[in-house]
Backbone as JSON, one array per atom type, in Angstrom:
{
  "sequence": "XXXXXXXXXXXXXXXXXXXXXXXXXXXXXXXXXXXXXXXXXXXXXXXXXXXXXXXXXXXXXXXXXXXXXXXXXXXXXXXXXXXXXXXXXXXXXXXXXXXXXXXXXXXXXXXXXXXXXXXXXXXXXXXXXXXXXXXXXXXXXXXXXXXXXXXXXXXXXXXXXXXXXXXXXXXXXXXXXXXXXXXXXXXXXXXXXXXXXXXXXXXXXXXXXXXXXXXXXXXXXXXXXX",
  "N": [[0.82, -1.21, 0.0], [2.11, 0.8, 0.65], [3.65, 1.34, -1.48], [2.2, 1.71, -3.56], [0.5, 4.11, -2.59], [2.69, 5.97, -2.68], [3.64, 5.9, -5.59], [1.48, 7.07, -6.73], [1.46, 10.02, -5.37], [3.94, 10.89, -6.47], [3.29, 11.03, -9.47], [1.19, 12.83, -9.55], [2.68, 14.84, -8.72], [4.43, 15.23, -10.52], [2.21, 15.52, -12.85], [1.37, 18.5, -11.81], [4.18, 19.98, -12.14], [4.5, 19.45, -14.79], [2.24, 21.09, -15.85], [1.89, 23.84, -14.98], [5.06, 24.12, -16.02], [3.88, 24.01, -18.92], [2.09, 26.35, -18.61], [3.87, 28.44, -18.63], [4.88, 28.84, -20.66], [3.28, 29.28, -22.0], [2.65, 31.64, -21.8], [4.84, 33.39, -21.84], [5.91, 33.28, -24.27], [4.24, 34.64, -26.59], [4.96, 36.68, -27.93], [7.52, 35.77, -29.13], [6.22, 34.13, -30.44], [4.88, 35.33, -32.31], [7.29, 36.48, -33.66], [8.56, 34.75, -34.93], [6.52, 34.21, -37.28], [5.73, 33.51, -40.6], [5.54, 36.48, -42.01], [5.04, 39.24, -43.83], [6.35, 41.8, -42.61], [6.88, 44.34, -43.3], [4.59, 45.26, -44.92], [3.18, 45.8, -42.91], [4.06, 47.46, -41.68], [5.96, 47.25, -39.72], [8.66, 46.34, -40.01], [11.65, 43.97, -39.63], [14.46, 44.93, -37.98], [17.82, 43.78, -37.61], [20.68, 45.46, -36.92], [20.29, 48.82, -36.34], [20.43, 51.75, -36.3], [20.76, 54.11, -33.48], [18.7, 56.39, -32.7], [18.51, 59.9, -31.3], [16.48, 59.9, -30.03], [15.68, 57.38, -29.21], [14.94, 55.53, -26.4], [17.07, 54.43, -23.91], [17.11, 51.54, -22.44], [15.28, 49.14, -23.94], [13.66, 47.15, -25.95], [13.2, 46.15, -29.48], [10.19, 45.48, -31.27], [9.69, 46.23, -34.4], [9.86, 48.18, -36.99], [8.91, 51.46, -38.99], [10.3, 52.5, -41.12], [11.94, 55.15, -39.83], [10.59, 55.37, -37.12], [10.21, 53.76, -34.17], [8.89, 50.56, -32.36], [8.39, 49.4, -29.7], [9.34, 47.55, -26.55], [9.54, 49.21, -23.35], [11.82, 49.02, -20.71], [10.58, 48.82, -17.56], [8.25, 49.25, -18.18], [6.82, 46.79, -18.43], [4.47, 45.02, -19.57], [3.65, 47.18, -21.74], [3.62, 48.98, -24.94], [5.35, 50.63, -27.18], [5.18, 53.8, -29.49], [8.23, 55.65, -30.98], [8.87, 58.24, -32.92], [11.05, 60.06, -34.01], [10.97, 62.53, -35.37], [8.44, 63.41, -34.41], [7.2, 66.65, -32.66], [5.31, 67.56, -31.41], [3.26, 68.58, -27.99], [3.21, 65.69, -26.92], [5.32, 64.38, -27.68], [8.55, 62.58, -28.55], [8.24, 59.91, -27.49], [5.2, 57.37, -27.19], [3.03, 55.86, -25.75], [1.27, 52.62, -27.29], [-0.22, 50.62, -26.69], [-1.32, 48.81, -23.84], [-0.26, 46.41, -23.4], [1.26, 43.79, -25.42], [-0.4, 41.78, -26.38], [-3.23, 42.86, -27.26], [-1.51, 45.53, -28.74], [-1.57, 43.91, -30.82], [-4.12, 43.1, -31.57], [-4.92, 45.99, -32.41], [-3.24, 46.04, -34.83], [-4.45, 44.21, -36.06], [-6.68, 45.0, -36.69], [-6.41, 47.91, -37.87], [-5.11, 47.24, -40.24], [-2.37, 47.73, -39.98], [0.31, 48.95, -38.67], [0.56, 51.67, -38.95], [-1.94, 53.85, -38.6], [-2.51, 53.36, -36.29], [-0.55, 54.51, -34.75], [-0.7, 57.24, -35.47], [-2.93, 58.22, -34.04], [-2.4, 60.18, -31.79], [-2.26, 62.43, -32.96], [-4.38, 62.43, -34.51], [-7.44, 62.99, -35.55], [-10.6, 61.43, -35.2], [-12.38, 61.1, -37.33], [-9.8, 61.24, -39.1], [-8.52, 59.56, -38.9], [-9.99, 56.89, -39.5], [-10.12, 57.34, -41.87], [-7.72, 56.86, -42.75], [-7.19, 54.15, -42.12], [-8.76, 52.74, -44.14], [-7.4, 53.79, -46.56], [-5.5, 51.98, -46.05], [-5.97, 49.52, -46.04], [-6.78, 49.5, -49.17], [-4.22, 49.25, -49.74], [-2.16, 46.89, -51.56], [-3.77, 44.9, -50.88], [-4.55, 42.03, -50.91], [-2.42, 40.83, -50.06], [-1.66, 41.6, -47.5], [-3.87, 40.69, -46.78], [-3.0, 38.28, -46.33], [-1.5, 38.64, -44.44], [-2.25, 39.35, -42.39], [-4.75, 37.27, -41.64], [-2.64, 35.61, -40.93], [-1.67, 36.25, -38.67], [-4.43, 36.42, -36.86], [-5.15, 33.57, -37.21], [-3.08, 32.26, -36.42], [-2.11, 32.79, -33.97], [-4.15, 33.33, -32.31], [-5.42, 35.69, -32.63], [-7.35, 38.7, -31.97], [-9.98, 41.64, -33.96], [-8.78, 44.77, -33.0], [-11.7, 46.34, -30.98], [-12.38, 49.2, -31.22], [-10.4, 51.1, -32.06], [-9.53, 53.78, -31.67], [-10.58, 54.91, -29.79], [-9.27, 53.4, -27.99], [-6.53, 53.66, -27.95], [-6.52, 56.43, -27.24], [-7.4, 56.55, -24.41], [-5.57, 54.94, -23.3], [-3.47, 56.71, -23.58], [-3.71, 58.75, -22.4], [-3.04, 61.04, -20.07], [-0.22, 59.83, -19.41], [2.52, 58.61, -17.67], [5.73, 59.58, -18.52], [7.83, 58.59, -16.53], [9.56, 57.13, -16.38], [11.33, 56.33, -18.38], [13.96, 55.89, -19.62], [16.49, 57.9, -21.21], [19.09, 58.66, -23.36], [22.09, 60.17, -23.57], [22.69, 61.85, -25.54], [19.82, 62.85, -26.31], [19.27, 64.08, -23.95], [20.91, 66.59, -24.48], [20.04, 67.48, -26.82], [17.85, 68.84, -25.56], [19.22, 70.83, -24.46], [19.89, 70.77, -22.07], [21.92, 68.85, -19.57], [22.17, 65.18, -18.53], [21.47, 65.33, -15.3], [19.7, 67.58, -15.22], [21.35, 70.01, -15.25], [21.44, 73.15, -16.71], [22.99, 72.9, -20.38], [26.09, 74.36, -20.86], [27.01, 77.2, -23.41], [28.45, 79.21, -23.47], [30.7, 80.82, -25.9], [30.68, 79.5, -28.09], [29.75, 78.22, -30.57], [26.56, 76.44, -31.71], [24.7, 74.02, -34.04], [20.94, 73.26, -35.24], [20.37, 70.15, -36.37], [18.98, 68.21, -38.38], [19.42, 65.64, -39.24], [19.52, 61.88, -39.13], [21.04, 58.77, -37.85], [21.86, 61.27, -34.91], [22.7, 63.11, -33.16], [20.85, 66.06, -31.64], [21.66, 68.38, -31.72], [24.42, 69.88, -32.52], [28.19, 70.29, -31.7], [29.81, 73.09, -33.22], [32.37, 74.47, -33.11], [34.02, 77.24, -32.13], [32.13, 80.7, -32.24], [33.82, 82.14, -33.45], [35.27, 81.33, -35.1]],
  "CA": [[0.0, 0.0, 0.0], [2.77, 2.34, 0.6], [4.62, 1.58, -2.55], [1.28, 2.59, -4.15], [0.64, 5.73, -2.06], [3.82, 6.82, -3.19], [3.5, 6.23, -7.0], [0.43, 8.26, -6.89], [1.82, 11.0, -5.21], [5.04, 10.68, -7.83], [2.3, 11.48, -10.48], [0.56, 14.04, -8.85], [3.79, 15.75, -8.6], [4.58, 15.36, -12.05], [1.75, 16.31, -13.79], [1.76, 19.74, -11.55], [4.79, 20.36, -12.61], [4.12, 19.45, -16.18], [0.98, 21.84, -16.35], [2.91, 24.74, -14.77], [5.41, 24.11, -17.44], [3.21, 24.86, -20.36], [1.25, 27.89, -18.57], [4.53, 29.94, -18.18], [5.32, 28.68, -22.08], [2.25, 29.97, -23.33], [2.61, 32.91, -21.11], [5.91, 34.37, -22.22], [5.8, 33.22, -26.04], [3.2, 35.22, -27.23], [6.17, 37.78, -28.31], [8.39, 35.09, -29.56], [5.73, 33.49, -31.63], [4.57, 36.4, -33.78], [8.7, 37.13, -34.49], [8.44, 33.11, -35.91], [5.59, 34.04, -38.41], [6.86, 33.49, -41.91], [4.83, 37.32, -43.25], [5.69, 39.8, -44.6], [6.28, 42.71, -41.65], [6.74, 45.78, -43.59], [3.35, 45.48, -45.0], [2.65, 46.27, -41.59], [4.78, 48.9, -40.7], [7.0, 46.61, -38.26], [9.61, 45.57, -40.42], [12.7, 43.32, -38.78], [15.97, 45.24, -38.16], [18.94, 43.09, -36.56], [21.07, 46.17, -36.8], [19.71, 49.64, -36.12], [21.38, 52.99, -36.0], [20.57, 54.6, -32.47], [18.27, 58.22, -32.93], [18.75, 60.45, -30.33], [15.17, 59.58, -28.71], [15.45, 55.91, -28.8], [15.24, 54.75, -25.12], [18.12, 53.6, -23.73], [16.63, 50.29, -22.36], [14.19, 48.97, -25.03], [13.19, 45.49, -27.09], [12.56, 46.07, -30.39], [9.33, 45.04, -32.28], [9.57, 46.1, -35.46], [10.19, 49.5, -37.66], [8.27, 52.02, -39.9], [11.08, 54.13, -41.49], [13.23, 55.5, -38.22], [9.85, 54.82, -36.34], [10.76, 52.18, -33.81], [7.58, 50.26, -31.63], [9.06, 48.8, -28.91], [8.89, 47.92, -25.12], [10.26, 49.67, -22.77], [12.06, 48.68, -19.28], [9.73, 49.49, -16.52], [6.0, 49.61, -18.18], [6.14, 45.47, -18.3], [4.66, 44.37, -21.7], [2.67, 47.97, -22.74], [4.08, 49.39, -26.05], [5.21, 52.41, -27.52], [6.12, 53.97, -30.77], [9.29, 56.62, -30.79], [8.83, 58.51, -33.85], [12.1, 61.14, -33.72], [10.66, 63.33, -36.15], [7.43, 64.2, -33.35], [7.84, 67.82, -32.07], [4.43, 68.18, -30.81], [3.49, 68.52, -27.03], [3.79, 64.48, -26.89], [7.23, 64.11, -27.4], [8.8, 61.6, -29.41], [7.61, 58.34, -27.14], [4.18, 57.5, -26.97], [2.03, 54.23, -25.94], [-0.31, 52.41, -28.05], [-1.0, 49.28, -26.33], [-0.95, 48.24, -22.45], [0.35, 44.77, -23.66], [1.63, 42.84, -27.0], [-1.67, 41.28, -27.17], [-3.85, 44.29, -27.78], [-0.86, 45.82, -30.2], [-1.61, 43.12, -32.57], [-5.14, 43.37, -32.03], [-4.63, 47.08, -32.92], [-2.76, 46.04, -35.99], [-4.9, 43.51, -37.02], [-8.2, 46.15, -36.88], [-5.98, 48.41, -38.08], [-4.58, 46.41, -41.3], [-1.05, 48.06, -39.96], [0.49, 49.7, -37.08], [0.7, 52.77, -39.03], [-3.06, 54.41, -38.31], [-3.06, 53.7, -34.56], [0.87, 55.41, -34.16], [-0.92, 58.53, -35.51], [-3.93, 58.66, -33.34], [-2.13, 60.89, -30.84], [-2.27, 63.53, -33.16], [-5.24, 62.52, -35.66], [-9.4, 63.15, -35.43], [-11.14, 59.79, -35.6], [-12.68, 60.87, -38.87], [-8.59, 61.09, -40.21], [-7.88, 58.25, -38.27], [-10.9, 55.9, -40.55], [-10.0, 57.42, -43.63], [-6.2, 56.18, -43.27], [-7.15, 52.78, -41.96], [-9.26, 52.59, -45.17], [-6.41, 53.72, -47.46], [-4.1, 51.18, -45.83], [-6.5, 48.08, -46.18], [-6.79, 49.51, -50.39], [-3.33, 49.38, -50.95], [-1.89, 45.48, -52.12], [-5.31, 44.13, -49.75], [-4.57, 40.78, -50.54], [-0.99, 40.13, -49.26], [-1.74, 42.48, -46.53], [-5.12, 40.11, -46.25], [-2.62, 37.1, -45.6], [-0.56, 38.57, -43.23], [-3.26, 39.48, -40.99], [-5.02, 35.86, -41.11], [-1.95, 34.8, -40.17], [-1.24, 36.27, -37.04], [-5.63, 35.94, -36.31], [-4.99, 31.93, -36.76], [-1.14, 31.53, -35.67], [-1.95, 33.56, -32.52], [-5.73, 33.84, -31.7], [-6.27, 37.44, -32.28], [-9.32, 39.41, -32.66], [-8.87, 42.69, -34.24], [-9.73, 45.83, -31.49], [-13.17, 47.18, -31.76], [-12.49, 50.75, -31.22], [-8.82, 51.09, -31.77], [-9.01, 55.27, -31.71], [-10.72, 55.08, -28.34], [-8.4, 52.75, -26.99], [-5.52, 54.45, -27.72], [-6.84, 57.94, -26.5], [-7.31, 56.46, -23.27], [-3.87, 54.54, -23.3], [-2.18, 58.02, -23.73], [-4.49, 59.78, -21.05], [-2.09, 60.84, -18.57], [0.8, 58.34, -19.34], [4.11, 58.89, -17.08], [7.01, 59.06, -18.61], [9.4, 59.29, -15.62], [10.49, 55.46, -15.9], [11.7, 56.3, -19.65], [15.26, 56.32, -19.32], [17.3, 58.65, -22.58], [20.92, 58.78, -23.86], [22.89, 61.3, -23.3], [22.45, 62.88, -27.0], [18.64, 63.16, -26.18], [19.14, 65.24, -23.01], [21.9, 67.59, -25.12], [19.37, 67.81, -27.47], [16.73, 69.98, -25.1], [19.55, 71.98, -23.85], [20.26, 70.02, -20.64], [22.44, 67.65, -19.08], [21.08, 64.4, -17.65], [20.93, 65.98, -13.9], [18.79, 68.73, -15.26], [21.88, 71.44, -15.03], [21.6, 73.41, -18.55], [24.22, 72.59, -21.27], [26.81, 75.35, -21.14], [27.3, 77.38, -24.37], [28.93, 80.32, -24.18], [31.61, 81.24, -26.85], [30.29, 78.23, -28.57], [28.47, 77.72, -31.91], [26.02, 75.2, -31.81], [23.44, 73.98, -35.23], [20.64, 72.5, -35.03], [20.41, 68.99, -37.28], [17.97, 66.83, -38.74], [19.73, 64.53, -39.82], [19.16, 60.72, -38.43], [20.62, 59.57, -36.2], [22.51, 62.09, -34.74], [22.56, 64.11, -31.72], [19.65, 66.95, -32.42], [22.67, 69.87, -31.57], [26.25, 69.24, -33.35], [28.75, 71.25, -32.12], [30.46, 73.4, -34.33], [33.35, 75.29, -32.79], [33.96, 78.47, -31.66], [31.74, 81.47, -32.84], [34.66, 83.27, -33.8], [35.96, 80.53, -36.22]],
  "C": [[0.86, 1.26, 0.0], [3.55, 2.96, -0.25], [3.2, 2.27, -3.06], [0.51, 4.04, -4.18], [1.85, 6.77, -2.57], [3.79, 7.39, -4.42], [2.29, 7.23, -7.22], [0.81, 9.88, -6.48], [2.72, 11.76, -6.03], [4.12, 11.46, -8.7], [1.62, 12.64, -10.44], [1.79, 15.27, -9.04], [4.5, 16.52, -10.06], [3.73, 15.98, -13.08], [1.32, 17.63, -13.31], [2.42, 20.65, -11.85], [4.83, 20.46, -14.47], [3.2, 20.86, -16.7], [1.71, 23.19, -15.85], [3.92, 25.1, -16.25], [5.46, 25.04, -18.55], [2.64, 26.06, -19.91], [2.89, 29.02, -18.84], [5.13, 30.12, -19.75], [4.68, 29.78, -22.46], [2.26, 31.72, -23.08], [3.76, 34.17, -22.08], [6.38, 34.3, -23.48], [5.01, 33.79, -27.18], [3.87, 36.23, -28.46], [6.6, 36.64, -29.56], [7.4, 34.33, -30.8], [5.57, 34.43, -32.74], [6.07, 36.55, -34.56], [9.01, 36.02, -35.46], [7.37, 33.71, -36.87], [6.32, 34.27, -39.88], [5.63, 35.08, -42.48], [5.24, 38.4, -43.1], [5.61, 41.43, -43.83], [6.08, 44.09, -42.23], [5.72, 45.97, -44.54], [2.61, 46.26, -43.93], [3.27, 46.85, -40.46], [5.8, 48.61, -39.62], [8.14, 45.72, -38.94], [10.84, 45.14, -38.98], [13.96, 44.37, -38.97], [16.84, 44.64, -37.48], [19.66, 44.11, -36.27], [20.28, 47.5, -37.41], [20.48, 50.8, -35.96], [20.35, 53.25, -34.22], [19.9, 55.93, -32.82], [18.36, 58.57, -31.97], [17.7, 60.3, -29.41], [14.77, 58.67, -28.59], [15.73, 56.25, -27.03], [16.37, 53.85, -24.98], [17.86, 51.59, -23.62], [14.79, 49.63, -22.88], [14.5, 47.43, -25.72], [12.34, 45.98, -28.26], [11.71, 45.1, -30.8], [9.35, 45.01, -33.65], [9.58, 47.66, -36.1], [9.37, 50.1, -38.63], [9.33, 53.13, -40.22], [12.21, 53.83, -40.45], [11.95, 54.88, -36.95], [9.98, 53.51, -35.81], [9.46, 51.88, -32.62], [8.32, 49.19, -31.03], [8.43, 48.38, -27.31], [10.01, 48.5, -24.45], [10.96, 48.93, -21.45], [11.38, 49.58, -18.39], [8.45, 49.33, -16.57], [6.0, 47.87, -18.51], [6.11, 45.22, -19.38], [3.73, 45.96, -22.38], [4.17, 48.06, -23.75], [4.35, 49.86, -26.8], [5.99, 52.87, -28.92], [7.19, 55.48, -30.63], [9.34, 57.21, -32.44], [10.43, 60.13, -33.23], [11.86, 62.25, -34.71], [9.09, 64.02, -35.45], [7.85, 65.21, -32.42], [6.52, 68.28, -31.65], [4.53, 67.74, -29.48], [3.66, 66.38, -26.3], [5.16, 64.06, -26.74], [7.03, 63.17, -28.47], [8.61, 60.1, -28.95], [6.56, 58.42, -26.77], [3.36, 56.05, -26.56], [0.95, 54.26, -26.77], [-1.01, 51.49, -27.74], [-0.49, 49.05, -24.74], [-0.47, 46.82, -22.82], [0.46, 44.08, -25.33], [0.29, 42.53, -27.46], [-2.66, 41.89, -27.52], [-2.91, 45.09, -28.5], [-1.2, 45.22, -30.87], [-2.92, 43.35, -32.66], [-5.14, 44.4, -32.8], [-4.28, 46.99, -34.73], [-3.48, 45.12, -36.92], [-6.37, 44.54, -37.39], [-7.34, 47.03, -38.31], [-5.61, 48.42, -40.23], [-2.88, 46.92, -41.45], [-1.22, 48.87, -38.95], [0.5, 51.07, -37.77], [-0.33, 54.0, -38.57], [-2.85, 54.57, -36.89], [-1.37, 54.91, -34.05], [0.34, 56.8, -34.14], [-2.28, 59.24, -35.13], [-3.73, 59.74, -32.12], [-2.15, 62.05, -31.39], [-3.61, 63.75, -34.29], [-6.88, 62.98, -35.14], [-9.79, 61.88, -35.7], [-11.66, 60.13, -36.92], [-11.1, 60.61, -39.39], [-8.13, 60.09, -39.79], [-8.6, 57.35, -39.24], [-10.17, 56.05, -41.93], [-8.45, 56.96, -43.46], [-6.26, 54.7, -42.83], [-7.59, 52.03, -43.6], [-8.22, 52.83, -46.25], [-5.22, 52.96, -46.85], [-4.5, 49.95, -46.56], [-6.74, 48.25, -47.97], [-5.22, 49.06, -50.8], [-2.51, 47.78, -50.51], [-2.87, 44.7, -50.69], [-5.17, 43.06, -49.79], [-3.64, 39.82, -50.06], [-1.56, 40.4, -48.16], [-2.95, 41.47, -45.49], [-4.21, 38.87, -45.63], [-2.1, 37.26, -44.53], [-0.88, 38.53, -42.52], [-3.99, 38.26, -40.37], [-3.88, 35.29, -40.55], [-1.83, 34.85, -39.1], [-3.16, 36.31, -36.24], [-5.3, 34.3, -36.04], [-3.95, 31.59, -36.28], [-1.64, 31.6, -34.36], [-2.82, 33.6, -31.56], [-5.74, 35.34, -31.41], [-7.23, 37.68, -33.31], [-8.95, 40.13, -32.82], [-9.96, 43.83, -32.7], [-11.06, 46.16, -32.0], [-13.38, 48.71, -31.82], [-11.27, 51.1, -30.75], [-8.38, 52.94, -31.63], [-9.39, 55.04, -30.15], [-9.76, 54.27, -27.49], [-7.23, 53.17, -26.55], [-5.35, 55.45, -26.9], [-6.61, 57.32, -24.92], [-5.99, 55.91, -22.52], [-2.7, 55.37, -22.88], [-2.55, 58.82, -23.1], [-3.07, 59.54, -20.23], [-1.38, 59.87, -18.84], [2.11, 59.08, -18.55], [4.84, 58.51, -17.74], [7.89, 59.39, -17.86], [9.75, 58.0, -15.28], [11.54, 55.36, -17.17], [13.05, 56.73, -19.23], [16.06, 57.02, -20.77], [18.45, 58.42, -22.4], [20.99, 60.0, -23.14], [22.78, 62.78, -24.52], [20.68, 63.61, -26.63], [18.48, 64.51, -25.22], [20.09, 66.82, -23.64], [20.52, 68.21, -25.69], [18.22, 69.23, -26.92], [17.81, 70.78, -24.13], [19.82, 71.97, -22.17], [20.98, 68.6, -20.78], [21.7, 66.14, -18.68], [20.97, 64.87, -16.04], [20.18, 67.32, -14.35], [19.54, 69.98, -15.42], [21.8, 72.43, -16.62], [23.23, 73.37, -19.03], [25.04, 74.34, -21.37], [27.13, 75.97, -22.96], [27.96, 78.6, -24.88], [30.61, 80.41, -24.63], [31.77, 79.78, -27.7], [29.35, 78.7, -29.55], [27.11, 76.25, -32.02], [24.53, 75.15, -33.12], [22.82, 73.09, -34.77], [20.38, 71.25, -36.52], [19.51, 68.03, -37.33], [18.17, 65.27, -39.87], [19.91, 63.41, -39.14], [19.88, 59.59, -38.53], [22.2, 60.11, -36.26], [22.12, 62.98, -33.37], [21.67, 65.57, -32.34], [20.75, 68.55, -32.36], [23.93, 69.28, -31.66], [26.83, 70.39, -32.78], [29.85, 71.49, -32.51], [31.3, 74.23, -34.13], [33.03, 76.56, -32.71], [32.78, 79.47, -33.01], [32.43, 82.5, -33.95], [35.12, 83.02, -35.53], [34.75, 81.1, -37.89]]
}
């Protein structure tokens, strides 16, 4: 009886651990599966870069997703799994990092409503009427690749697309803190401060400003005199 008490317990033990296991699989692969999908990313605005230049308002500590241009949609260190796009060419009161999703799995929804991440990135500055009309000119242009890529990650993944991807956002970007967002060093130059807040010294100094990417947003350019 006690060899048999045992083996049962044995089992018990085992398939606990077994089922455990798979939850923390399914848990933390959600990421890792979409980066496995064989389609075709820069349909959808999240192309792959292995190597990346640095822009001056990338986040220091960040996991790339995927790219539109210089536009990089990433996570950050600190906010967990939300998700944010860094456009370095945004000079309105936003700034250049913004959230669009409290978690991976509502980004894709987003993108699958969407028919690309590009519509919801520019809800922080759009009208829901200009927000429709560019979802609608995304899903016209090559609709039927664009149509596979999206079944794919609905059946690879189990996503639904959002149902009201302007309102979701809006509220996403209500009040968001950024005081976990950590910057370079070029970023803080850039607004004319140090990283302790002291302002950047400049006198008998030339300094231009530059839009060219990437690059520190103030080059400087030797004496005034020169």
């Amino acid at each position: 009886m006690k060899k048999i008490a045992f083996f049962i317990v044995l089992m018990m033990l085992l398939f606990g651990l077994s089922g455990c296991d798979k939850e923390e699989v399914e848990v933390k692969s959600l990421f890792e599966r979409y980066m496995e999908l064989d389609i075709d990313r820069e349909l959808l605005n999240l192309e792959k870069q292995e190597d990346y230049p640095e822009y001056y308002c990338y986040p220091v500590h960040k996991t790339a997703i995927g790219f539109e241009g210089f536009i990089l949609y990433c996570f950050i260190d600190g906010y967990e799994e939300m998700v944010f796009a860094v456009n370095p060419e945004n000079y309105d009161d936003d700034g250049q990092i913004y959230p669009l999703a409290k978690n991976f799995e509502e980004f894709l929804q987003l993108v699958v409503a969407c028919g690309s991440v590009n519509p919801a990135e520019q809800i922080h500055w759009m009208s829901q009427e200009k927000f429709e009309e560019s979802v609608e000119s995304v899903w016209e242009y090559r609709s039927e690749e664009r149509k596979v890529a999206i079944d794919t990650i609905q059946k690879e993944l189990g996503i639904m697309p959002m149902e009201n991807p302007y309102a979701y956002v809006k509220e996403v970007q209500k009040e968001f803190d950024d005081s976990k967002i950590v910057y370079s060093d070029a970023y803080y130059e850039s607004q004319g401060i140090y990283r302790d807040g002291t302002p950047v010294e400049r006198t008998g100094e030339g300094w231009t400003l530059t839009f060219e990417f990437p690059a520190e947003a103030f080059e400087k350019k030797g004496d005034l005199d020169e």
